[in-house]
N, C-alpha and C positions, 0 to 999 in steps of 0.2 A: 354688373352688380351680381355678386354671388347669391347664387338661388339656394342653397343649401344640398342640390340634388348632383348625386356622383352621375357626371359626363362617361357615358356608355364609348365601347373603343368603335360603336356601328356609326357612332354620331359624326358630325362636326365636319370643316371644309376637306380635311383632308381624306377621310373616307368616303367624299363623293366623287373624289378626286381618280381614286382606287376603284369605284364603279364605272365611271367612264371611261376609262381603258381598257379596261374588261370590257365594256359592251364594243369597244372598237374593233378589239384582238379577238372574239369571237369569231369563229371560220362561218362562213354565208351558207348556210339551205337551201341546198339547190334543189328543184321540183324533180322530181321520179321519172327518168327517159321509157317511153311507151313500148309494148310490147316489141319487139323486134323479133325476126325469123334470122337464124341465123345461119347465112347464105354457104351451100353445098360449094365447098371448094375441092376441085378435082386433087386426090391423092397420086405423089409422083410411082410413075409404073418401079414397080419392082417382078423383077423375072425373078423367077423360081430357078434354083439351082440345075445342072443339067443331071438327070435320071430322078430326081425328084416332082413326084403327082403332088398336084397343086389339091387344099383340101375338096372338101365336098361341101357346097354350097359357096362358097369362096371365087370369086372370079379372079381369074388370073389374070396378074397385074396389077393387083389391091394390097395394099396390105390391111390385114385383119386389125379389126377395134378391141381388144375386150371389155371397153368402159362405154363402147355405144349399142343402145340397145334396137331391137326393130321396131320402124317406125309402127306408130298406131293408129291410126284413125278412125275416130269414132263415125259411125255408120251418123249420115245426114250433116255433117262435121268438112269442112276443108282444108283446117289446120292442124298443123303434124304438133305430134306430143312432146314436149323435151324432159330430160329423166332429172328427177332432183339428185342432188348429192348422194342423199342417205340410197337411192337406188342405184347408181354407178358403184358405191363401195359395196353393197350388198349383193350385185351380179358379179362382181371381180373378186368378193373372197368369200363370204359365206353370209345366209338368211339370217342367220342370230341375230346379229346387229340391233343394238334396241334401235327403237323410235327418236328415243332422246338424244341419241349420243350426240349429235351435233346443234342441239339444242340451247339457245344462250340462256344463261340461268335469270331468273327473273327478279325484273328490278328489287332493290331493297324496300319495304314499306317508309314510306313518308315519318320522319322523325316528328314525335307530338313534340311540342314546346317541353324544352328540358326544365327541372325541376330548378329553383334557386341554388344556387351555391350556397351550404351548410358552411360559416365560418369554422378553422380550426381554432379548439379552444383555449385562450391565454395562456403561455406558462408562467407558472407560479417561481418566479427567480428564488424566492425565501423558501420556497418548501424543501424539507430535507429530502435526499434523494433515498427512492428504497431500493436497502442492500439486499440481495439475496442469501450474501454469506462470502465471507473473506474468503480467499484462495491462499495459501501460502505459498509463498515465492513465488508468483504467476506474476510476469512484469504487467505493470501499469504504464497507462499513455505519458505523453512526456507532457512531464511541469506536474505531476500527481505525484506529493513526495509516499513514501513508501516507511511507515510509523511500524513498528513491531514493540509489542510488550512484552518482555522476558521474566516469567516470577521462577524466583529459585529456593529450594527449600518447599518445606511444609508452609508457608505464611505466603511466601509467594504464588504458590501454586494457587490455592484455596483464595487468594485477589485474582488471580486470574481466572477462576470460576465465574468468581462477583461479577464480575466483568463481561463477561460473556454470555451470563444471564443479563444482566441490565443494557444487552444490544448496543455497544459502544462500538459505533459506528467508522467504517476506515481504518480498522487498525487492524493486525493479525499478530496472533497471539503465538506463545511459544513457554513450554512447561519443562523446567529443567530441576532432578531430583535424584538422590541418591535411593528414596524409598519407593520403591518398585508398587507400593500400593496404591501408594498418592497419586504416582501417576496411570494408572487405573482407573481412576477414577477421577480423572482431571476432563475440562470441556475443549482443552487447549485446540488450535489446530495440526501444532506437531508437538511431541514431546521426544525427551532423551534423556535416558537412564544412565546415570553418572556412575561410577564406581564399583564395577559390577566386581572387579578383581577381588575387593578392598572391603568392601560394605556386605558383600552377596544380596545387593538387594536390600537388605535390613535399616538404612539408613547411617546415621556417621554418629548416632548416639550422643549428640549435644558435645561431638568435636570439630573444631573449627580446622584444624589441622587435616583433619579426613576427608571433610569438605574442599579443601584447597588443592590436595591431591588428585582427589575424584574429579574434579575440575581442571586439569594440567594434563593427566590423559586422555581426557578425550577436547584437548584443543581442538584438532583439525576439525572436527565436528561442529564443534560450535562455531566455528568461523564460519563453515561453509552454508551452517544455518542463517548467520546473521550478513553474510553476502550480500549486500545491493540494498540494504535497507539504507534510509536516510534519516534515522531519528529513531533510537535504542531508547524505551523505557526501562529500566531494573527493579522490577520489586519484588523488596525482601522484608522478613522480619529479623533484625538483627539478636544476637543472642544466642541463637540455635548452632548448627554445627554446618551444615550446608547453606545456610542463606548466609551466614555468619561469614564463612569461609571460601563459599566458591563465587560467591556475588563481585567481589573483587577482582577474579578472572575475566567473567564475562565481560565486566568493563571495560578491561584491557584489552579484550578481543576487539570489543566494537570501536574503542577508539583507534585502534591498529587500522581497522576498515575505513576511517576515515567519517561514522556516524557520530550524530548530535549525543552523548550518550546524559540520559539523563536516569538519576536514583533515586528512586523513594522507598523509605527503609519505617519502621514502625521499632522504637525503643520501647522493651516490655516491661510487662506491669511490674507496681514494686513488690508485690507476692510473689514474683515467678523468683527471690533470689539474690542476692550480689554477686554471685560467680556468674550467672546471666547477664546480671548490668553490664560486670567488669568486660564481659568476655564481645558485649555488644557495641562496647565503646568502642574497644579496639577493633571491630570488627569495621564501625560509622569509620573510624579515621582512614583503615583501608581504606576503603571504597572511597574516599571524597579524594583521593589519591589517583583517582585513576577515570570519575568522570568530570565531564563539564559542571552539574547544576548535583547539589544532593538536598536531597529537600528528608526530613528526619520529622516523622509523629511521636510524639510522645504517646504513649499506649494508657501511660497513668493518668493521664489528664482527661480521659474520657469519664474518670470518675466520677469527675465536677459535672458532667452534664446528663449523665445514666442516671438511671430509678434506682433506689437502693433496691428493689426487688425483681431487678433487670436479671437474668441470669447469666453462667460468664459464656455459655455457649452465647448469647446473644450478645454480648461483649465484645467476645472474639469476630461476631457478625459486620457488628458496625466498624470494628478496626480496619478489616477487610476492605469496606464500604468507601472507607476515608482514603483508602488508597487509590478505591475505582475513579472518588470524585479529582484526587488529583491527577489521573492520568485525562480523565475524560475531558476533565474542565481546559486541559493544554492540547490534548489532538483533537477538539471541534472545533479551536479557532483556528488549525490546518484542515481539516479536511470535509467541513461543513459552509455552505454560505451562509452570509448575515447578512443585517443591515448597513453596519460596518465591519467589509469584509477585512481578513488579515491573510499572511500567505507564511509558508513555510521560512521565509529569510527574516520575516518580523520576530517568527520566536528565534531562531538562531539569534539575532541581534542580542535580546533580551540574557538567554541563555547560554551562550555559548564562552566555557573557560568562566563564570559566573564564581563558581564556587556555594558556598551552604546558601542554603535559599528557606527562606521562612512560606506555609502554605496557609491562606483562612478560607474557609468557606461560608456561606453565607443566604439564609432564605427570609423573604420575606411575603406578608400578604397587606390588604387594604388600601389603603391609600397611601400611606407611605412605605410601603412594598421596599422601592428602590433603594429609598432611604436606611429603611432598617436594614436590608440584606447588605448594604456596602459598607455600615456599623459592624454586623453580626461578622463581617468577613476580618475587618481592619482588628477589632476587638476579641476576636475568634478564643476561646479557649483553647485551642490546639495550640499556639502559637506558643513556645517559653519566652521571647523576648517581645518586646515592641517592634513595628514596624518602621518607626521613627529613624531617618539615617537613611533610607533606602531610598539607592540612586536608579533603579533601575525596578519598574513595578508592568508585569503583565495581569493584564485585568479582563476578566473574561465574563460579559454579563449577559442572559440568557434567559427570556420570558414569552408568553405569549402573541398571540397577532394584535394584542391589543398594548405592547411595549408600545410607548411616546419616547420621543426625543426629551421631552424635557426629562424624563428620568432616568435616560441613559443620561442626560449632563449630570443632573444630580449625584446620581451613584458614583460615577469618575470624580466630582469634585471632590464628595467625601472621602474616596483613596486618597487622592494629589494631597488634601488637605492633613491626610497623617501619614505620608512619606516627604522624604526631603525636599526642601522647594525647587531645585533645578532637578528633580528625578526625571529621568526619561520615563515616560508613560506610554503603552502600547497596551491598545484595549480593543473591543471587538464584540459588537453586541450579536446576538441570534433570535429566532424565531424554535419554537420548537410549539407544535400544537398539542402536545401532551400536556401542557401548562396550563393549569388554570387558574388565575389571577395568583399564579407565583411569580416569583423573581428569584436568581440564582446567581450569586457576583460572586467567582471563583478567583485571588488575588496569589500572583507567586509575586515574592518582592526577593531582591538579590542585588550584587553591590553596597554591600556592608565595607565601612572601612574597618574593620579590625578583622577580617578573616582572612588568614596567610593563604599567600599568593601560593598557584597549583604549577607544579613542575609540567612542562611539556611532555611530549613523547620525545624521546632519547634521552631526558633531563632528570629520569627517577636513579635515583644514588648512583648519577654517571653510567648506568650500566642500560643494557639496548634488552626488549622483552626475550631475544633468542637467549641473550644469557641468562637472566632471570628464569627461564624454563630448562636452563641448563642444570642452573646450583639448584633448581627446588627438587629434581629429581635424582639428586647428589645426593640432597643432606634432607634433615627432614627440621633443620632448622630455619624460623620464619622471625625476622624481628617486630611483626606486627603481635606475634601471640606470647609475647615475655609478659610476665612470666605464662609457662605453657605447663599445664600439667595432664600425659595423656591419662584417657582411661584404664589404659592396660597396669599403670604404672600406679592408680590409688590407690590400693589396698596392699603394696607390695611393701614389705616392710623395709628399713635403711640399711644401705651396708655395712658392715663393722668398721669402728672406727680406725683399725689397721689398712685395709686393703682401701678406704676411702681416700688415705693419707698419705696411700706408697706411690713413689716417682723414682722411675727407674733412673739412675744415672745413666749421663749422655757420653755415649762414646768418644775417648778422645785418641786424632789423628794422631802420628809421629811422623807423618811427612804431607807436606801439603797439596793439596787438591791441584788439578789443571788446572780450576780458574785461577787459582792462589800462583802457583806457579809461571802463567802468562801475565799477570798482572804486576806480577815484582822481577821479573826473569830481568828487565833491562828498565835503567831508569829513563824519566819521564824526557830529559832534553840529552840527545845524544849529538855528536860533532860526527855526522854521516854525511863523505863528501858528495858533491853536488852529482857528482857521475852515475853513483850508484842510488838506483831508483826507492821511491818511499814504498815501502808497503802501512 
């Protein structure tokens, strides 16, 4: 019958078992044999060489001791003295000799009863691990995928600030910019200065075209930045001239590497413009040309949920913000534990060759926390369309140590229940102890059926990226930027209507070309006998 009490390894038959062999195998103590004299044996005669005087005091025929000393005897005494060690080495080499030298060192003091064994304390499987700080490009252990954010442009750069203030964990960051300022001022952990030829530094001036180029010289570069990563974020604000423009490179680069490449691009306010809009559409269509997943904010829709006495620096803050929450919300169900963990091939699944991807976010508090933040996310005002259709919903929901199961069901039923009924669902709760009585249900939905399928790599208008890097440095025409109107060329007034309309006439031959000539020189079926060889 179980006593409750942990069996000692001193106890039980078999360590008495281990004692009584021991006491067998024990070597016997044998009693101390009693003083002995030990008996003068005659030493054999040795003669002394011939013409050699034998010493003085030295009998001839002996040979000399130097480890034996004369005997002594103490007056009233009939037993002869015998020399200890420390006295034969001390007469045979010198007095110095301490006392101790052959002294055995003294036992170790008796061990008190040792102290109880201090159990090591539990680890915490849910706690997040603390980072010190990303390395860039320092390899990580194997099965640790390897996330890199890339903001390009002014919009991007300033989310990857956001980002690296709000401690988003696992990822390493990377700032890429035509404005030598920006990145001055950037927290990235590497940055690179795009178009230094082209721009000086100055930026590409709200041209998309400048931006494309700036981005096409320094390929090698960027490649050999994005080397060995396994999952490319791209964030830009579309519209501008560099994020506009060169965001579509980078994508090409990462996919060329063989990473998950994913976009999140920010559509600007309807104040900033139409030559913005226009220039930002074409800019989304690039890029969804060239990654896996492109996930698109609308900038204007933050309207509906700012203060009218928000100011637009503070605007510009939360835009920022909405991008950190989508990069954050998709690299902590790679590289954080949860409750219900997920791993790096779950988002691939989800992700990968995907196409436009709708984002909601979502918080909630009280008691029905869960409830509402899976509402606030499904319903999200970010979103332009419904969720409704989507075959394919990554769900990411993230609360205190005091998350239940039953509200992680809840919150996923609410998603499932406004995405398609056979949608595949990959969700993934966390712990985070910053949380207090919130909840945070971060939804990417994707597999829409009306979004036109995306070309492979070698499948972009038949032609391979080497060529594409050929013609763009040919010509400085792009079919993504029609109409294109550069800066240099605005204010430049029209050519006259003569020289806009002249076409040189085309020179004509009066005898015909070699090809023309090999081609007609002999007709197509000739009667050439069999002898003589075909060429």
């Amino acid at each position: 019958m179980a006593t409750g009490k942990r069996a000692s390894m001193r106890e039980g038959p078999l360590a008495a078992l281990f004692r009584k062999t021991a006491q067998e195998t024990d070597p016997i103590e044998l009693e101390p044999p009693a003083e002995f004299e030990p008996a003068v044996k005659p030493r054999p005669a040795v003669e002394p060489p011939v013409g050699v005087q034998p010493e003085v005091g030295v009998e001839p025929g002996v040979e000399p001791d130097l480890l034996e000393l004369p005997v002594e005897v103490e007056p009233g005494s009939d037993q002869t003295h015998i020399p200890s060690p420390q006295e034969r080495l001390r007469n045979a080499f010198s007095a110095d000799i301490p006392e101790s030298l052959m002294d055995r060192p003294a036992p170790a003091p008796a061990r008190e009863s040792e102290p109880a064994t201090v159990p090591a304390p539990e680890r915490d499987v849910y706690a997040r691990p603390k980072v010190s700080g990303e390395v860039f490009g320092v390899a990580k252990p194997v099965g640790t995928p390897v996330l890199r954010v890339v903001g390009v442009g002014g919009a991007g750069v300033n989310a990857v600030n956001r980002m690296v203030q709000a401690e988003v964990e696992g990822v390493e960051f990377l700032a890429i910019n035509t404005d030598l300022q920006s990145l001055q001022q950037s927290a990235a952990h590497e940055t690179l200065h795009i178009g230094d030829a082209i721009t000086r530094g100055l930026g590409s001036g709200s041209d998309p075209e400048l931006g494309r180029l700036a981005a096409r010289e320094e390929h090698d570069r960027i490649k050999a930045l994005l080397r060995g990563a396994d999952m490319v974020f791209i964030a830009a604000g579309a519209g501008g001239g560099t994020g506009t423009g060169a965001a579509p490179i980078v994508a090409q680069i990462a996919r060329e590497l063989g990473a998950l490449t994913v976009g999140i691009v920010t559509r600007p306010f309807q104040f900033e413009g139409s030559r913005r809009r226009e220039q930002a559409e074409a800019g989304i269509d690039a890029l969804a040309e060239e990654v896996d997943t492109l996930i698109v904010v609308p900038n204007n829709r933050l309207l509906s949920v700012l203060d009218r006495n928000v100011s637009m620096v503070e605007a510009f803050r939360v835009a920022d913000d909405v991008l950190r929450q989508g990069v954050q919300g998709i690299s902590d169900l790679v590289t954080l534990p949860g409750l219900i963990n997920l791993d790096f091939a779950d988002v691939r699944t989800i992700m990968s060759d995907a196409g436009n991807a709708l984002l909601g976010i979502g918080m909630g508090t009280g008691d029905r926390r869960a409830i509402d933040a899976a509402e606030q996310a499904v319903a999200s005002p970010l979103l332009e369309t419904s969720m409704e259709g989507a075959r394919s919903i990554l769900l990411s929901i993230t609360g205190g140590r005091d998350l239940s199961l039953w509200e992680v069901n809840e919150s996923a039923k609410t998603v499932a229940e406004a995405a398609h009924p056979d949608a595949n669902i990959i969700f993934g709760a966390m712990v985070d102890d910053k949380l207090d009585d919130q909840v945070w249900v971060t939804v990417v939905a994707t597999g829409y059926g009306d979004h036109r399928p995306r070309r492979r790599d070698g499948e972009r208008s038949g032609r391979t990226a080497a060529q594409d890097g050929t013609e763009a440095r040919s010509s400085r025409h792009e079919e993504h930027w029609e109409p294109r109107v550069s800066r240099m060329r605005q204010g430049a007034p029209p050519l006259p209507p003569e020289r806009r309309s002249y076409t040189a006439p085309a020179e004509r031959r009066s005898y015909p070309s070699p090809a023309e000539r090999r081609s007609t020189s002999l007709p197509l079926e000739l009667d050439i006998p069999e002898f003589i060889p075909r060429r």
